[in-house]
C-alpha positions in Angstrom: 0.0 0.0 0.0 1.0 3.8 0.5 3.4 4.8 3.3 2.3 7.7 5.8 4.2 10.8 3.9 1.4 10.0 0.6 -1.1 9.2 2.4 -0.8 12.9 4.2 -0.3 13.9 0.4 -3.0 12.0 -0.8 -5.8 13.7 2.0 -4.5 17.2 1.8 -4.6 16.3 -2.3 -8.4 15.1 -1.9 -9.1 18.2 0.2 -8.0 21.0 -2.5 -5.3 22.3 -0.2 -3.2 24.7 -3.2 0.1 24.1 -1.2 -0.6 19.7 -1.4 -0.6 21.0 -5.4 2.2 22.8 -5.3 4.4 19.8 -2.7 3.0 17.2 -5.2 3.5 18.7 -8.5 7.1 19.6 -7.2 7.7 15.9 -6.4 6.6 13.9 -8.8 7.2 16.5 -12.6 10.7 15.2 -12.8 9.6 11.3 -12.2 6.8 11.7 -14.5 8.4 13.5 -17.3 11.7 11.2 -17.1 8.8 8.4 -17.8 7.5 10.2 -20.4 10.6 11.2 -22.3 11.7 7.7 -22.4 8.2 7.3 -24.8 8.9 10.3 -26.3 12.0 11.8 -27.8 10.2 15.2 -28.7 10.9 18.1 -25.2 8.2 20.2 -26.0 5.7 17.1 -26.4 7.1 15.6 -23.5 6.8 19.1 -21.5 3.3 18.8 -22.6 2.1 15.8 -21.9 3.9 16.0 -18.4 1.2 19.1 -18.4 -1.4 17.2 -19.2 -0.8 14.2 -17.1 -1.1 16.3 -13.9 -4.3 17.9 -15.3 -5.9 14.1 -15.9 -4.5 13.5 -12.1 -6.3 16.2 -10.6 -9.7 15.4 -12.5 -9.3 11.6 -11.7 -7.8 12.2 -8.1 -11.6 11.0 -6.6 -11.2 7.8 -8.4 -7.7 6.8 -6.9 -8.2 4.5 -4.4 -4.8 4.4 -3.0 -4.3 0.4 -3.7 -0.9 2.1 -5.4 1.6 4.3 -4.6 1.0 7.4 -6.2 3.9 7.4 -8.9 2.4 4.1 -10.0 -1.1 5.2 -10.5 0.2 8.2 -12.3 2.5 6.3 -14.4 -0.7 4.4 -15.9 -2.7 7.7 -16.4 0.8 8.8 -18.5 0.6 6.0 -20.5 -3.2 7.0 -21.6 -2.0 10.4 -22.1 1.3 8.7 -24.5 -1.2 6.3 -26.5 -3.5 9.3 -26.6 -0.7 11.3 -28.6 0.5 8.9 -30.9 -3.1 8.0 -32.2 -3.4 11.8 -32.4 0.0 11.9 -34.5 -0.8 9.0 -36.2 -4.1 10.1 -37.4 -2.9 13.8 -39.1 0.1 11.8 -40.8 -2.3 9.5 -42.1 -4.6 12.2 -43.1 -1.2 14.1 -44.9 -0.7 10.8 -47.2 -4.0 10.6 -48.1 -5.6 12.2 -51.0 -7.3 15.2 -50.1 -5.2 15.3 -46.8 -4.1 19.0 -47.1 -7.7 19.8 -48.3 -8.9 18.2 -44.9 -6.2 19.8 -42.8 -7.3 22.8 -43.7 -10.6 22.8 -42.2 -12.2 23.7 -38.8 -11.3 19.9 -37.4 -11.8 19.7 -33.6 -10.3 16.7 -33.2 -7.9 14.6 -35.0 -9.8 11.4 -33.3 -13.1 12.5 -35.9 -10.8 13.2 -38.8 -9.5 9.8 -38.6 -13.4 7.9 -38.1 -14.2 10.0 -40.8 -11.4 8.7 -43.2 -12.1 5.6 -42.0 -15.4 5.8 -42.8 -14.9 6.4 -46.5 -12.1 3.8 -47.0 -14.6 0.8 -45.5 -17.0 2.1 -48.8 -14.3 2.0 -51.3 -13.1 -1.0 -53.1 -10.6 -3.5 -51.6 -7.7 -2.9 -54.3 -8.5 1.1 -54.3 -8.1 0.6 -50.6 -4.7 -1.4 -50.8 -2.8 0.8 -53.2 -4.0 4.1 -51.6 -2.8 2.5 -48.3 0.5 1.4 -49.6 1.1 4.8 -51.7 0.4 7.1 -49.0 0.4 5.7 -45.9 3.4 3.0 -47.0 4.8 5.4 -48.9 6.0 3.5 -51.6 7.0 4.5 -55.3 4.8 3.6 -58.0 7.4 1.7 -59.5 8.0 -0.8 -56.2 4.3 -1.1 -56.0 3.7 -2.2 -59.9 6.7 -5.0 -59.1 5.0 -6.2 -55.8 1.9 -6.2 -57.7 3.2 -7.9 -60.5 1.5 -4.5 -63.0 2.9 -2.0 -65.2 3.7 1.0 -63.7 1.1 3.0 -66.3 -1.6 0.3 -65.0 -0.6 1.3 -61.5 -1.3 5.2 -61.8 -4.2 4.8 -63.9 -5.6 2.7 -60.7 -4.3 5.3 -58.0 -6.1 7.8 -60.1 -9.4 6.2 -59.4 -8.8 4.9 -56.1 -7.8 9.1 -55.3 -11.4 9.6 -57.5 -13.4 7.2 -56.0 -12.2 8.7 -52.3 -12.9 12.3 -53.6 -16.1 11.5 -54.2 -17.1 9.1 -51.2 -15.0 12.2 -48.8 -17.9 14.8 -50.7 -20.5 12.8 -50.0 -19.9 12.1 -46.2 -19.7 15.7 -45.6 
């Protein structure tokens, strides 16, 4: 369990005491970021999402039971806070590869988490193949040329596909909005 010295933490915490903040934020932001930064190599998204982790402890502080120590219970709220970011990152670089990417960058998005359903959404109506070779031209990243040998096409049959698949996504992304 929790020794005495977080348990004190942990009450004075509970109660909204400003100074329990201030005495737990000053012990624990190194601890937390080092855990962080070892997930992340970027300082300012580490700086961040040390930020942000303290935030999500406060809100969830009622919920913490104290069947942990402290460090330990943050630690997993971290890790929500780490798979939160790279599904975050992961959806806007997904969204850059894809045609009409910039198009849908561009707009009022207020969350990259809809962005990415809505993508989604379009790919499960498009055809398997238009699927495949947008996935592996934009998402893969792969040349035309290395996708026309893996495919066993030319590399004219290739873009004239990729040209519809981009088409056929246009006009599914139009329709959906």
């Amino acid at each position: 369990m929790i020794d005495d010295m977080q348990d004190e933490l942990l009450i004075r915490l509970k109660e909204g005491n400003p100074r329990a903040v201030s005495d737990w934020y000053g012990e624990y932001r190194h601890r937390i970021a080092a855990f962080i930064a070892k997930k992340v190599s970027i300082e300012k998204d580490t700086e961040e999402l040390t930020q942000e982790v303290f935030m999500s402890c406060l809100k969830h502080l009622p919920l913490f039971r104290g069947q942990s120590s402290i460090f330990t219970w943050m630690c997993g709220i971290a890790r929500h806070e780490i798979a939160d970011y790279y599904r975050k990152k992961y959806a806007k670089k997904a969204l850059k590869y894809v045609p009409l990417g910039e198009k849908l960058l561009s707009e009022e998005i207020a969350d990259a988490h809809e962005s990415a359903i809505k993508v989604r959404q379009v790919l499960s109506q498009m055809k398997a193949e238009s699927i495949e070779l947008l996935m592996k031209k934009y998402v893969d990243q792969k040349k035309v040329i290395d996708i026309s040998k893996e495919l066993g096409k030319t590399t004219r049959a290739v873009e004239s596909e990729l040209f519809r698949a981009r088409q056929e996504f246009k006009k599914l992304y139009a329709l959906s909005t």
